[in-house]
C-alpha positions in Angstrom: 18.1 22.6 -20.2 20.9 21.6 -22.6 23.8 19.6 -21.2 26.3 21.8 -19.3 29.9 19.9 -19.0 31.0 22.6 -17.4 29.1 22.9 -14.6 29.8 19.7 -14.2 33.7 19.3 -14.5 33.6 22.3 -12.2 31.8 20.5 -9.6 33.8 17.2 -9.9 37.2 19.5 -9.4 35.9 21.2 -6.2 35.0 17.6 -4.4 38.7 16.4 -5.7 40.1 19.5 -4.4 38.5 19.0 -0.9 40.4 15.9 -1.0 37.1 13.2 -1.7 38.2 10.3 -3.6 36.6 9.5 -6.6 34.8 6.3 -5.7 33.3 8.4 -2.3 31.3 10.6 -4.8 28.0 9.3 -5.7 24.8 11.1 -7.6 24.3 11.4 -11.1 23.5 14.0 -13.8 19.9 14.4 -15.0 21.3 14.9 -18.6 18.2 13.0 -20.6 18.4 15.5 -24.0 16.2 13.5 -25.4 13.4 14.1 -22.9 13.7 17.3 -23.8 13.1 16.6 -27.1 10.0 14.6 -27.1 9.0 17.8 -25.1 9.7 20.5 -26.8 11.2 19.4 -29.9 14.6 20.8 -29.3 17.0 18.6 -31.1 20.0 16.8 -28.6 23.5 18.0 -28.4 25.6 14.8 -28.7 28.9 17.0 -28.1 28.2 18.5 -24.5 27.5 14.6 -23.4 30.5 13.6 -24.3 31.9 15.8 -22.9 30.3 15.1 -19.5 30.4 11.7 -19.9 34.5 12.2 -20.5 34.7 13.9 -17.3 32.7 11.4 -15.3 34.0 7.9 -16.6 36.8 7.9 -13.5 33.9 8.2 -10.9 32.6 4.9 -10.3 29.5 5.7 -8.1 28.6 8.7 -10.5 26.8 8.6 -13.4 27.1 11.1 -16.2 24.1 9.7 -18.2 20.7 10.1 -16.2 17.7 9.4 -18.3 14.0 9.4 -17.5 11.1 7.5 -18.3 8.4 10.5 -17.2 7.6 12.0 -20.3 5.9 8.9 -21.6 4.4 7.6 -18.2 2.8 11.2 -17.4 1.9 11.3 -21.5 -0.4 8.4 -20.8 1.8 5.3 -21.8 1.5 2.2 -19.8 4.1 0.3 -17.9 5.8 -1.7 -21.1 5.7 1.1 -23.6 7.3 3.4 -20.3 9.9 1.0 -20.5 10.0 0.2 -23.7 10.7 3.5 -24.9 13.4 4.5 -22.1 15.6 1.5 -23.4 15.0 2.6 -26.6 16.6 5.9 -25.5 19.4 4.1 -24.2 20.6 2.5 -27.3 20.6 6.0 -29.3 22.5 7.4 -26.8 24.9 4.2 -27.5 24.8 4.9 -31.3 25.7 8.9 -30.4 27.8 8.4 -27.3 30.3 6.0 -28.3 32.5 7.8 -30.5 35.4 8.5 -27.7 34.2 5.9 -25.3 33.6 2.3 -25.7 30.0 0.7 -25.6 31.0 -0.4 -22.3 32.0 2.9 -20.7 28.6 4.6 -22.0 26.6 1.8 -21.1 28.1 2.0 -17.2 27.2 5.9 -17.6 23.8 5.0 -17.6 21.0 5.9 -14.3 17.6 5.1 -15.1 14.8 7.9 -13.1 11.1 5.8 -13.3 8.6 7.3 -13.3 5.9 5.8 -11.0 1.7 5.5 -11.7 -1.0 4.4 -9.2 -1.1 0.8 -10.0 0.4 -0.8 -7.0 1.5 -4.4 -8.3 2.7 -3.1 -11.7 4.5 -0.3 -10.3 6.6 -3.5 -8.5 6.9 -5.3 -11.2 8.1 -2.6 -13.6 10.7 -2.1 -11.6 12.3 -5.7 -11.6 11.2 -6.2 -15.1 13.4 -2.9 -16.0 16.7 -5.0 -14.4 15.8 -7.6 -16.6 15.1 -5.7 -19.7 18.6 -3.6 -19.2 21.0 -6.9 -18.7 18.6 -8.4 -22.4 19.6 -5.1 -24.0 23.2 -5.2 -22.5 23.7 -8.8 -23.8 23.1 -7.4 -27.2 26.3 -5.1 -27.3 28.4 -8.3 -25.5 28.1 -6.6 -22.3 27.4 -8.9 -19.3 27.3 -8.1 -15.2 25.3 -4.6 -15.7 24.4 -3.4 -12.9 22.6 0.3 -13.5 20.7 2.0 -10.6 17.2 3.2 -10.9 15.7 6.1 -8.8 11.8 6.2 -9.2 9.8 9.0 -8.8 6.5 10.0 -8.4 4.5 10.7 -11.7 2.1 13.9 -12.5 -0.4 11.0 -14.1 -1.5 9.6 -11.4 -2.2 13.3 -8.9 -5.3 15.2 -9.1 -5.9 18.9 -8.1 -9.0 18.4 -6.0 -8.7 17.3 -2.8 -5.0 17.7 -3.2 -4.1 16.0 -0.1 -5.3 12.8 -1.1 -2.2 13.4 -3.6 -0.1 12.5 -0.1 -1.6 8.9 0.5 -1.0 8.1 -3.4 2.3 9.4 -3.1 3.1 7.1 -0.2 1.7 3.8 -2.3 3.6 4.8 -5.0 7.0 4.4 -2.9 6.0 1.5 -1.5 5.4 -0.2 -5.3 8.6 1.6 -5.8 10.8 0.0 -3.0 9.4 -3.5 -3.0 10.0 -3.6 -6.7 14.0 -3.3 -5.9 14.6 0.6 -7.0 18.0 2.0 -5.5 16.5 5.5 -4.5 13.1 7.0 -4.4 11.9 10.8 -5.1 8.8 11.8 -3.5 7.8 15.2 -4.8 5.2 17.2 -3.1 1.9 16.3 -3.1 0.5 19.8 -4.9 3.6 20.0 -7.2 2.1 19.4 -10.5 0.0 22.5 -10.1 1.1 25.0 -7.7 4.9 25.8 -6.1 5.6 23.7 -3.4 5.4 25.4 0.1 7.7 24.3 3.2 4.7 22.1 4.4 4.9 20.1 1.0 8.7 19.2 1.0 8.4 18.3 4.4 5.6 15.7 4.3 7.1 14.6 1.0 10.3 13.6 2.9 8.8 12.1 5.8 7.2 10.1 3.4 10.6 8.6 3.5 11.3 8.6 6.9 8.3 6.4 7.7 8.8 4.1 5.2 12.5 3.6 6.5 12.0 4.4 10.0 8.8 2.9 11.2 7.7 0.4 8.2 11.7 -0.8 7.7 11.1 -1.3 4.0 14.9 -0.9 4.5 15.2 -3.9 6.0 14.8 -6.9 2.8 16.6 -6.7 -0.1 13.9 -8.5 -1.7 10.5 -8.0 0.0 8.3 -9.0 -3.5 10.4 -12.6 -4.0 9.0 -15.7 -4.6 5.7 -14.0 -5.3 3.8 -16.2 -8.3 1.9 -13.4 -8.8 4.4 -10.5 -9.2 6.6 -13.2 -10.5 4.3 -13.7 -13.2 3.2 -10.4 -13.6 6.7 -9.4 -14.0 7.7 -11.9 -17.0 4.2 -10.3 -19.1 6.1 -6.9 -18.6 9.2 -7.8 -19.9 7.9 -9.8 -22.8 5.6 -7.2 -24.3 9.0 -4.6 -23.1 11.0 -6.7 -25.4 8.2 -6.7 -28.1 7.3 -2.8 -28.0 11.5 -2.1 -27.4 12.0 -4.6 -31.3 9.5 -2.9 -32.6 10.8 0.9 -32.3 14.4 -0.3 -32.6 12.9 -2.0 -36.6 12.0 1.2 -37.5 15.6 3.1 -37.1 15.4 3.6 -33.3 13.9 6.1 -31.1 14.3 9.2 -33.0 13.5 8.0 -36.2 10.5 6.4 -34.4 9.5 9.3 -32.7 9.8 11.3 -35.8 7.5 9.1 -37.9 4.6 9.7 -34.7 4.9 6.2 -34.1 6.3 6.3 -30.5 3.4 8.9 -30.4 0.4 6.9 -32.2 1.2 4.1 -29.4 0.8 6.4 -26.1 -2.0 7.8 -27.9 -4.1 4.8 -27.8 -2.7 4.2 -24.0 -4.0 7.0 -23.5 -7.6 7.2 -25.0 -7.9 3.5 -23.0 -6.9 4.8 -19.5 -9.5 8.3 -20.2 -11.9 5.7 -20.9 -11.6 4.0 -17.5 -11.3 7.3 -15.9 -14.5 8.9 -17.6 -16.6 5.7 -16.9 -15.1 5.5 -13.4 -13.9 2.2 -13.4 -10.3 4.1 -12.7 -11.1 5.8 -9.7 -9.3 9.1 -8.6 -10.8 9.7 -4.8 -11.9 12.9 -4.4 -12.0 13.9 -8.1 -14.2 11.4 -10.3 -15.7 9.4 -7.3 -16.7 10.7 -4.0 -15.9 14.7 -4.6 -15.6 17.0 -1.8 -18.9 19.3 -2.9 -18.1 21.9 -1.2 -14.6 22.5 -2.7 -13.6 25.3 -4.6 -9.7 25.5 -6.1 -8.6 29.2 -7.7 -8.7 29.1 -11.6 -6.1 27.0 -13.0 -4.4 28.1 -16.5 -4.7 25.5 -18.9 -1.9 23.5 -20.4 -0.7 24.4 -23.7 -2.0 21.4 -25.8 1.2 19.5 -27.7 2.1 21.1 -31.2 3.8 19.7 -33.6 7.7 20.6 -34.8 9.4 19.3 -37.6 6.3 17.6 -38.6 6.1 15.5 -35.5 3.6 15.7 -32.5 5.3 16.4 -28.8 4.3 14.8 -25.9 2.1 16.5 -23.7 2.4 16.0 -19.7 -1.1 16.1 -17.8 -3.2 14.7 -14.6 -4.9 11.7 -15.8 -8.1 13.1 -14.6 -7.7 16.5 -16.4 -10.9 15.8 -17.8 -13.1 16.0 -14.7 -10.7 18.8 -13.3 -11.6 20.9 -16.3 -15.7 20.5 -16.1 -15.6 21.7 -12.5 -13.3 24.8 -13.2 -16.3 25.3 -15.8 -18.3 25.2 -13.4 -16.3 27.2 -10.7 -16.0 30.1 -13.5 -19.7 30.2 -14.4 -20.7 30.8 -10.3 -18.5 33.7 -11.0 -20.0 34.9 -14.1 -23.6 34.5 -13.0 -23.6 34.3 -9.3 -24.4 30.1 -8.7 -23.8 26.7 -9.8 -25.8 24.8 -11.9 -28.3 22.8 -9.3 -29.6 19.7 -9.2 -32.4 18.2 -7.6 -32.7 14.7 -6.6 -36.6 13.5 -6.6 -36.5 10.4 -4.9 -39.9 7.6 -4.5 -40.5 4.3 -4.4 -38.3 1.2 -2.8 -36.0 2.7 0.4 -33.2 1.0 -0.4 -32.7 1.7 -4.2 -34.0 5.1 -4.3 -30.7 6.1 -1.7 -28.8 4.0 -3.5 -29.3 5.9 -6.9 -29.9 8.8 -5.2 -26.2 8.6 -4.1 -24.9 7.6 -6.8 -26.5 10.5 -8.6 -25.3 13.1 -6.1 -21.7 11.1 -6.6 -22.0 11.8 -10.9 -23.4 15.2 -10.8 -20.2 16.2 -7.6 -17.7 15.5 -9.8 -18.6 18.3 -12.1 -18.7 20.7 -9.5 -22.6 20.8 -9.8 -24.7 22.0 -7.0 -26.6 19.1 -5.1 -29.6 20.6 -3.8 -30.1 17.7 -1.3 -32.2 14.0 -2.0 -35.6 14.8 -1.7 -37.9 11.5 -0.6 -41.7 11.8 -1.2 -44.0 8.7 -0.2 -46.4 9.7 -4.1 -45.7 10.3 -7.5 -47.7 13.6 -7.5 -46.1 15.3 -4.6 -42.5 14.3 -6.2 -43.3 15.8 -9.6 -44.9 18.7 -8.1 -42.0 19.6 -5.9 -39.6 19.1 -8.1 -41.1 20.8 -11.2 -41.4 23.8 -9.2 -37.6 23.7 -8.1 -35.3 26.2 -8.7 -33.2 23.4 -10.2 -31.5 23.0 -13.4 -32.0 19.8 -13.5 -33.9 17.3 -12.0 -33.0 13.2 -11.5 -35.3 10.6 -11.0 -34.0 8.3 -8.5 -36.0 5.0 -7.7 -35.7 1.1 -8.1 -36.4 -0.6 -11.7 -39.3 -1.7 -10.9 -40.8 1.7 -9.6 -39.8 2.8 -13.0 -41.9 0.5 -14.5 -44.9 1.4 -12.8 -44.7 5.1 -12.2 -41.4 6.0 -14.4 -43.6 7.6 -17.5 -46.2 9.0 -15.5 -43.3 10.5 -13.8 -42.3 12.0 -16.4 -45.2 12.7 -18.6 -46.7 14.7 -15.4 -43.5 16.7 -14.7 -43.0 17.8 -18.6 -46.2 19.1 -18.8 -45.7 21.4 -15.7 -42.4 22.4 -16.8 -40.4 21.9 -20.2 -37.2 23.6 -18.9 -35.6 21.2 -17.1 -33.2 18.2 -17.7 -34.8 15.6 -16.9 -32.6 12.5 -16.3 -33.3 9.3 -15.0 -30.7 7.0 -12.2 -30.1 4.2 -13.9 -30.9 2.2 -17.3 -33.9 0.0 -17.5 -33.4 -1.3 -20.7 -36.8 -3.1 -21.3 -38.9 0.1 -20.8 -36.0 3.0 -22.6 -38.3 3.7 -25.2 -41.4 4.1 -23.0 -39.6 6.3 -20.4 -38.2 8.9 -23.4 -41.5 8.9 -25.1 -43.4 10.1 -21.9 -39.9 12.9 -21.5 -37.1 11.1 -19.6 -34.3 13.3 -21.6 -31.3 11.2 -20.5 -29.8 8.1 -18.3 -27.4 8.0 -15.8 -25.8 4.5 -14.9 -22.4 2.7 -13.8 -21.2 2.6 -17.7 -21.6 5.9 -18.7 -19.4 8.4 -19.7 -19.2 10.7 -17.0 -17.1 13.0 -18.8 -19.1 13.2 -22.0 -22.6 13.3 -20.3 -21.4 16.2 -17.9 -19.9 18.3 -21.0 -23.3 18.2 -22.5 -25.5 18.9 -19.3 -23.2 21.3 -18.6 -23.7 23.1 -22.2 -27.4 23.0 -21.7 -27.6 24.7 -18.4 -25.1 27.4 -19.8 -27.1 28.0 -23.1 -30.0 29.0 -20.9 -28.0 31.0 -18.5 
């Protein structure tokens, strides 16, 4: 919404009237325009600011000028270009703001809102990096002594919507990071909030959140809980040198608007971005309960999808989202062919060979296949080849996954295969794991795909899940 200096002058006059004194008021004004316009490309109006920021000056502890770092952090940016870009907000607001007022008195106007991700130690050291970032910025306009307050918040990034309550634990860490890192306030929003309205029982775990943290973890308690730390120390200095770099480099090419008009501010996030998918759909990022270790028997209602970023004015917006969107869209796929055709696509997992490694795979095919909502007919063991391709051939499965050591691949892998494709050429035939001496052999005799840590899970489950739907 657009700044509103009368709601706030109205508010400001009711406290006086009920005889508070100025410096007893505290809070700010969430009045970040150009949030708003990296969102939906509505362009800032400078005049109701000032306006506000007039009206607020003579209230110490209450801050006309809140601006949020969000937008880029639930965009996909990482820690530096988040803070980066939020100081790079600050100084246009300087440039727009200080017509009436002073440097100074805009600059004091200022309360930074944080966003905070899922990485523990950077989410602490963004946080004391930002302190240091503001007073090197300050010392550029001759200001010295700044002192701005920082509230962080909990991201829609790093929240998933399966297995939502798991949403409550990463809310918790995040608060922690948060409060060790030196913030002046945290804002823990309910655990389903990114994809539902919040219900009573939301709000209220999201605030006891606080109340244990305070209460019966006294993070209250040290004013400094992270110092003298070499390794957040060090960690912290990295994220305020590349801050410094990323904040130069946008304020070279006119500032943040012009920046963000040219899709450079974009381009950059963009890259983040494709980086932190990458993780994600390889599960080297893992998201419990969503792209590692899925609840199989889960089932969330349809979601609408989010209206992908357009461009405005001949520049791209940001676009919000979960960070694992991508695995939260293959099982609401899934969900809405069981609706269409009455089941899931199934999978059966034909299991021989070494104990040890054949559960092993077999888990960690059962693990792949879950997180696409797929339905895991169960880990069948079978003590010969024969019976296992018999059994499994015969399935009513979509797709069937070879699940043994490397060396039972070698010896049995192609008859394997060779014996089950010429009982039956309808299946998917995919093999646990990547024995790279013997690939050649093993899709020769009919192996029709491999499943292993470094796959893209995301990629490999769009096209398995085509296949089975082409045939449905």
């Amino acid at each position: 919404d657009r700044p509103n200096p009368g709601l706030v002058g109205g508010y400001l006059s009711y406290v006086k009237e009920k005889g508070v004194k100025n410096h007893e008021v505290k809070g700010f004004v969430y009045s970040d325009a150009l949030e708003q316009y990296t969102l939906t490309g509505q362009n800032p109006s400078w005049k109701p600011l000032q306006e506000i920021l007039k009206k607020t000056i003579d209230f110490p502890w209450f801050y006309g000028l809140g601006i949020s770092s969000t937008a880029f952090i639930d965009a996909g940016a990482n820690s530096s270009q988040e803070l980066a870009f939020t100081l790079n907000k600050v100084t246009d607001y300087i440039e727009h703001l200080s017509v009436d007022l002073s440097v100074a008195q805009v600059f004091k106007e200022v309360h930074l809102i944080l966003g905070i991700a899922g990485d523990y130690f950077f989410e602490i050291a963004k946080v004391r990096a930002c302190r240091l970032a503001v007073d090197e910025v300050a010392r550029c306009y001759g200001i010295k002594d700044v002192s701005i307050p920082v509230l962080s918040t909990n991201s829609c990034w790093s929240k998933s919507l399966y297995d939502p309550y798991v949403n409550m634990l990463r809310n918790t860490t995040e608060a922690m990071s948060a409060i060790l890192g030196g913030c002046d306030g945290v804002l823990i929003k309910p655990h389903n909030s990114t994809f539902d309205e919040a219900t009573d029982f939301g709000h209220r775990i999201a605030l006891n959140i606080s109340n244990l943290l305070k209460d019966e973890s006294y993070f209250d308690k040290v004013s400094d809980p992270a110092g003298g730390s070499y390794y957040l120390d060090n960690l912290t200095e990295q994220l305020l040198n590349k801050t410094i770099e990323i904040f130069q480099q946008v304020e070279k090419e006119g500032g943040f608007i012009a920046a963000f008009e040219k899709n450079i501010i974009q381009k950059s996030i963009a890259e983040t971005k494709a980086k932190k998918e990458g993780e994600i759909a390889t599960r080297k990022k893992v998201f419990v309960g969503s792209n590692k270790y899925p609840n199989l028997l889960e089932s969330i209602p349809h979601q609408k999808a989010d209206e992908k970023a357009s461009k405005t004015h001949g520049f791209d917006l940001l676009q919000p989202q979960r960070g694992i969107a991508g695995f939260e869209k293959l099982r609401q796929e899934i969900q809405r062919m069981e609706t269409r055709i009455g089941k899931r696509p199934q999978v059966y997992l034909a299991c021989f060979g070494n104990l040890a490694m054949r559960k092993a795979r077999a888990s960690f095919a059962s693990d792949f296949f879950g997180t696409a909502g797929f339905d895991i007919m169960g880990e069948f063991f079978f003590d010969t080849i024969e019976e296992a391709v018999q059994k499994s051939a015969n399935s009513m499965a979509d797709i069937v996954v070879i699940c043994a050591s490397d060396q039972d691949y070698a010896t049995d892998g192609a008859s394997f295969a060779k014996s089950f494709k010429a009982q039956n050429q309808d299946k998917e035939l995919v093999l646990a794991g990547y024995p790279a001496d013997i690939i050649d052999e093993l899709k020769t005799a009919g192996v029709d795909s491999f499943i292993h840590i470094k796959t893209n899970a995301i990629e490999a489950l769009t096209e398995y899940q085509n296949k089975v739907m082409a045939k449905a």
